[in-house]
VMD Tcl script that draws the C-alpha trace (Angstrom):
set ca {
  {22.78 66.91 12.68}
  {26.63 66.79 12.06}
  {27.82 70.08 11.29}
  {30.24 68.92 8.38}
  {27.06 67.17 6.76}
  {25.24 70.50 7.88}
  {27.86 72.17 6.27}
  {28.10 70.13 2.99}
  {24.48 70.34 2.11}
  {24.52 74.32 2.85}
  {26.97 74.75 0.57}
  {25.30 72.66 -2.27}
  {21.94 74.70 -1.94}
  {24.18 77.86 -1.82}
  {25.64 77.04 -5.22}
  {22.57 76.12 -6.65}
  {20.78 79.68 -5.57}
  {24.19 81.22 -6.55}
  {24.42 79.60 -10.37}
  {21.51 81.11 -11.92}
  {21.20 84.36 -10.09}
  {24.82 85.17 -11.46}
  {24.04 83.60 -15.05}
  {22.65 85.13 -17.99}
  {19.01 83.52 -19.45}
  {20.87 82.27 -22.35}
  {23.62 80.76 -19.97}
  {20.69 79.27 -18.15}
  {18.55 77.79 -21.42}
  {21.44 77.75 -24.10}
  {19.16 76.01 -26.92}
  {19.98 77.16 -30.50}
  {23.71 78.27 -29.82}
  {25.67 77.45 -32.51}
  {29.71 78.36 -33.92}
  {30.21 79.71 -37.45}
  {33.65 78.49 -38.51}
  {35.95 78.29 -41.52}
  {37.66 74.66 -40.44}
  {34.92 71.52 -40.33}
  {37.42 70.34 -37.26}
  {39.45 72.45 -35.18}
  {40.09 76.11 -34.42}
  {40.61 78.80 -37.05}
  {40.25 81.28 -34.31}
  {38.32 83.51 -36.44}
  {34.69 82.01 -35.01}
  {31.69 83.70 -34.29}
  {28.83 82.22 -31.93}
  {25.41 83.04 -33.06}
  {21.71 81.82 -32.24}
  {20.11 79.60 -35.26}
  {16.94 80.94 -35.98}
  {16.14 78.09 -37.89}
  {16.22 74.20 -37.91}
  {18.72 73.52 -40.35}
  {17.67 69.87 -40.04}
  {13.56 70.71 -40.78}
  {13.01 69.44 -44.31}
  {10.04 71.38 -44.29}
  {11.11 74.89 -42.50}
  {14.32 74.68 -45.32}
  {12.10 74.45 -48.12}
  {10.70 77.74 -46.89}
  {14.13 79.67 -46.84}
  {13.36 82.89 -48.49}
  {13.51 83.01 -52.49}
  {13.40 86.84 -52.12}
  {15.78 88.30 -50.01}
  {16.03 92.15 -50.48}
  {16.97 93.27 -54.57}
  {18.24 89.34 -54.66}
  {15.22 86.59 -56.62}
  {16.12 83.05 -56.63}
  {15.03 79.99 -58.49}
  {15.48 76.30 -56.62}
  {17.30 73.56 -58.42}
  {16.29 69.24 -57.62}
  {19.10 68.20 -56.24}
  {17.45 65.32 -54.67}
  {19.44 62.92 -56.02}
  {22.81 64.20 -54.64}
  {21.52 64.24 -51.26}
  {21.88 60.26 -51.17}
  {25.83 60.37 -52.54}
  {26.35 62.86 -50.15}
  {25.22 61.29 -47.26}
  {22.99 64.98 -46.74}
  {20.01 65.51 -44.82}
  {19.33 68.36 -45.96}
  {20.23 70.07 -49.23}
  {19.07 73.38 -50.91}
  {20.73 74.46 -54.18}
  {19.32 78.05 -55.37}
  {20.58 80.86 -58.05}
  {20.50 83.91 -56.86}
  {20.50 87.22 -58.89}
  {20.13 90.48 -58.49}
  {20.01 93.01 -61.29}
  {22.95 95.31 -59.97}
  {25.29 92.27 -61.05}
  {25.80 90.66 -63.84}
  {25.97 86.87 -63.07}
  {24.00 84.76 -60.43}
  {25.25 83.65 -57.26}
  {24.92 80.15 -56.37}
  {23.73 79.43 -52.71}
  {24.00 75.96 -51.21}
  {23.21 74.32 -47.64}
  {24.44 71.30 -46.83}
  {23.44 69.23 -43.28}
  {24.41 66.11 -42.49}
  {24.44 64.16 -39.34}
  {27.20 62.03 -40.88}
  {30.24 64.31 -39.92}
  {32.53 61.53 -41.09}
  {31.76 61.64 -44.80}
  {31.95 65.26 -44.61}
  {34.45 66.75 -46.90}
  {35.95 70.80 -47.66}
  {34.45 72.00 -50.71}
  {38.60 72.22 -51.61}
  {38.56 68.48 -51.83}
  {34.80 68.23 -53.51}
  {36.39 70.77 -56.61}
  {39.94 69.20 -56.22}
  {37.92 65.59 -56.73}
  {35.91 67.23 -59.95}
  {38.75 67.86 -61.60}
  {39.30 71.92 -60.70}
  {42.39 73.32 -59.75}
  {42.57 75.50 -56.96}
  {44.09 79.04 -57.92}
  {43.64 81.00 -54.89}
  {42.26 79.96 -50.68}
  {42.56 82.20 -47.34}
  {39.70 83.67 -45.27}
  {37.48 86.25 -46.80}
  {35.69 88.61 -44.24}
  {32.58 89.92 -44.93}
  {31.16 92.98 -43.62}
  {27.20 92.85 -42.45}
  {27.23 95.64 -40.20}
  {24.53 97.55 -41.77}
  {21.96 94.77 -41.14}
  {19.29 96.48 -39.31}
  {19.61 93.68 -36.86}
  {22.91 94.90 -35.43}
  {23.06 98.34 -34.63}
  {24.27 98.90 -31.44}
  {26.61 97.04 -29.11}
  {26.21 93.46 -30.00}
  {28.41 90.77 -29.21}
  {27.80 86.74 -29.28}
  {27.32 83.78 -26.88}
  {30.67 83.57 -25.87}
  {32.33 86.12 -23.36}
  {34.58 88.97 -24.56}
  {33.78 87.89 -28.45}
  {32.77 91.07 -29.35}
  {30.87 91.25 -32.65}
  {31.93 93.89 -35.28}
  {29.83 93.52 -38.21}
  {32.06 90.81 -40.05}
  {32.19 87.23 -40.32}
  {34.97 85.28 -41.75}
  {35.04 82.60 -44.75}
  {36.89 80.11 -46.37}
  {37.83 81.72 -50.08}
  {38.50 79.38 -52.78}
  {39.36 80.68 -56.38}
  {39.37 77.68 -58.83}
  {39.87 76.95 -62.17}
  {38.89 74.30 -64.97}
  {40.91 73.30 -68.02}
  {40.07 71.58 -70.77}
  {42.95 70.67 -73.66}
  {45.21 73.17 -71.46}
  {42.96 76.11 -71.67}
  {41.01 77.75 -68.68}
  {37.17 76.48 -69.39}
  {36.08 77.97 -66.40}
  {36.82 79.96 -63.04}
  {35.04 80.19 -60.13}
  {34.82 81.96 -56.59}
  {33.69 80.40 -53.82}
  {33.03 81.41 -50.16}
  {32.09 78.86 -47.64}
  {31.62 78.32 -43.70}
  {30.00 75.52 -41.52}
  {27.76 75.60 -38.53}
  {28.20 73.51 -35.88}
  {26.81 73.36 -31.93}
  {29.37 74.99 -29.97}
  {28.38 73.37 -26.86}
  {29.47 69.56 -28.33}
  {33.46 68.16 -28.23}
  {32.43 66.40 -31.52}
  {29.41 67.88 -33.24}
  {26.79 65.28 -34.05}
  {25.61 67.52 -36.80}
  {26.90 69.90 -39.31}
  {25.60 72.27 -41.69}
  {27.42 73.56 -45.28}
  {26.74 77.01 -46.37}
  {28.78 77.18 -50.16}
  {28.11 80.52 -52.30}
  {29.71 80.67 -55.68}
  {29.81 82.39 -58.79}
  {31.18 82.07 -62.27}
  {34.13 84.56 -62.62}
  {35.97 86.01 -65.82}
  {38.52 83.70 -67.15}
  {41.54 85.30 -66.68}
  {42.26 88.78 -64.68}
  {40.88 90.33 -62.11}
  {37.52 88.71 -60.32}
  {36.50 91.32 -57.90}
  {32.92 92.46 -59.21}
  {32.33 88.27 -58.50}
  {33.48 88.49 -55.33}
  {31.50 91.18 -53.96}
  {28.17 90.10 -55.50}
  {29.20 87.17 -53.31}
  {30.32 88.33 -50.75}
  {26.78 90.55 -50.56}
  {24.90 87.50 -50.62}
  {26.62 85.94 -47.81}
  {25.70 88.86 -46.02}
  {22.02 89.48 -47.18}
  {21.20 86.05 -46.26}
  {22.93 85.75 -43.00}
  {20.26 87.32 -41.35}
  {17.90 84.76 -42.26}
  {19.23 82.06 -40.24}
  {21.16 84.25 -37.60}
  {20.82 86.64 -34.91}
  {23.44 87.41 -32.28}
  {22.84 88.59 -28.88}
  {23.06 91.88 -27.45}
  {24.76 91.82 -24.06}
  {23.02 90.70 -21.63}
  {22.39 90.81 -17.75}
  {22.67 88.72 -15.17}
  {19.46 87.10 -13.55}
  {19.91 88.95 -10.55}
  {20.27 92.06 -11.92}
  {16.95 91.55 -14.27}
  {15.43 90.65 -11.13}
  {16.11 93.47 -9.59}
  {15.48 95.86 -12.02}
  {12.35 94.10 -13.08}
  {10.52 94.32 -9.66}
  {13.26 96.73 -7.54}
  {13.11 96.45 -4.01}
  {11.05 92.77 -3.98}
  {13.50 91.33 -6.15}
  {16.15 92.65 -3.82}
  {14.33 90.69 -0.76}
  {13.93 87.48 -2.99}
  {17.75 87.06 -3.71}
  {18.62 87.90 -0.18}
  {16.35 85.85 0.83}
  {17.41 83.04 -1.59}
  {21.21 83.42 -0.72}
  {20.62 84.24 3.30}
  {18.73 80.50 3.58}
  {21.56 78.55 3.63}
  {23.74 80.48 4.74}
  {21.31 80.57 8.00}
  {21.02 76.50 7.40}
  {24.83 76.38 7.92}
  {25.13 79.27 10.57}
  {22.48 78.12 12.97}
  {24.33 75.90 15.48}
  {27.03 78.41 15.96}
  {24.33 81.44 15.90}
  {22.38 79.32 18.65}
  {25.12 78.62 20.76}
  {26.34 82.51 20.37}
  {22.24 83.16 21.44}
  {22.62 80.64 24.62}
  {25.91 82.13 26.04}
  {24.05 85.92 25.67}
  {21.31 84.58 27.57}
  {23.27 82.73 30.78}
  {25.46 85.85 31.10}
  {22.54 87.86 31.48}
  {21.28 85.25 34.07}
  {24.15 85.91 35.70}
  {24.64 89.56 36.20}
  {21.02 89.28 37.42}
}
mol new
graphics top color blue
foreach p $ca { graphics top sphere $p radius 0.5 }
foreach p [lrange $ca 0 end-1] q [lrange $ca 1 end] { graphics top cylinder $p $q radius 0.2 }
display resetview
């Protein structure tokens, strides 16, 4: 056999032993691995990559999104005949309350394979006739969900999770005849697989509540602001840092695992070697002959 061709296909099998033993399992079966961002397109740079532990595009598994969810009840609202004008797949409207606040918060998914009618919920109030008072990101803090204690960071290298996620804010207002009729804070983010350019799906999650009219709104922020964090841990889970295959291997089944990846690597490096290792072996042998 030519050595270059030798050579070539050595190298291939070498990468292919080499790319999972030095990947993590979720590197190696990334399903589920989504982005939560502020922007439907583009960068905000305040993202956070999560696992989806449920199908935001199962009609069925949505329906079943918990009404309880800690101190917080809910009631469901038909809004089955929005889905249609806005091009959703999926939409769940619920009212959440819980009885250390005063006024519900409203809790909204949106999914929609249709990323072109897709719209910021700025626009949406802007188009019914609200005025928007106040936007920026709005952090909010989940680190005492049981489901993060300890060193926990998502899919992505070096993002290290620190028990916040970041919103969009919106703080808007209603007039009628002049007057402020209403005023509202809103907190929204999408959800969108990471691993596509141009996602073929995304998912709207919209919390809102009805704030005083004029003066200061902070008791409606934080009621939602604790929503958005109660319920985040009913469609997300983040992963704690993980090994490499090779190392699980190892410390799975110690000194076998050791002999499988040396086997697994030494193969082709012996498949490449050989010729030159034979040759070396022939040259030993005839000097030998020789001083005989």
């Amino acid at each position: 056999m030519n050595q270059a061709f030798r050579t070539t296909i050595g190298i291939i099998a070498l990468v292919t032993v080499l790319t999972p033993l030095l990947s993590t399992p979720s590197m190696v079966s990334p399903g589920g691995v989504s982005l939560i961002a502020t922007e439907l397109r583009g960068s905000s740079g305040t993202e956070l990559f999560v696992r989806t532990k449920l199908d935001f595009a199962d009609p069925e598994l949505m329906k079943v999104f918990p009404q309880q969810i800690g101190e917080w009840h809910s009631i469901s609202y038909n809004w089955s005949r929005f889905e249609e004008i806005l091009g959703a797949d999926i939409l769940i409207s619920r009212a959440y309350r819980n009885p250390n606040f005063s006024n519900p918060v409203f809790f909204l998914i949106i999914q929609s394979t249709n990323v072109s009618s897709f719209h910021p919920p700025a626009v949406c109030y802007a188009a019914l006739g609200y005025e928007i008072e106040e936007e920026g990101i709005e952090p909010v803090q989940i680190a005492n969900a049981s489901w993060a204690e300890g060193h926990w960071r998502s899919e992505r290298e070096g993002l290290i999770f620190k028990g916040e996620m970041s919103t969009e804010k919106l703080v808007v207002i209603k007039r009628t005849d002049g007057e402020i009729t209403e005023r509202r804070v809103v907190l929204y983010y999408y959800v969108k697989d990471e691993r596509m350019a141009i996602p073929r799906e995304i998912t709207l999650v919209r919390l809102s509540a009805l704030a005083p009219l004029n003066g200061s709104y902070a008791d409606t922020l934080e009621s939602t602001k604790k929503l958005a964090a109660d319920t985040f841990p009913e469609m997300f889970e983040l992963k704690p840092e993980e090994k490499m295959c090779a190392e699980i291997l190892v410390m799975e089944h110690g000194t076998l695992g050791f002999f499988v990846i040396l086997l697994l690597v030494s193969a082709p490096l012996i498949f490449i070697l050989f010729p030159f290792i034979r040759i070396r072996i022939r040259i030993r042998i005839r000097i030998r002959v020789m001083r005989t």
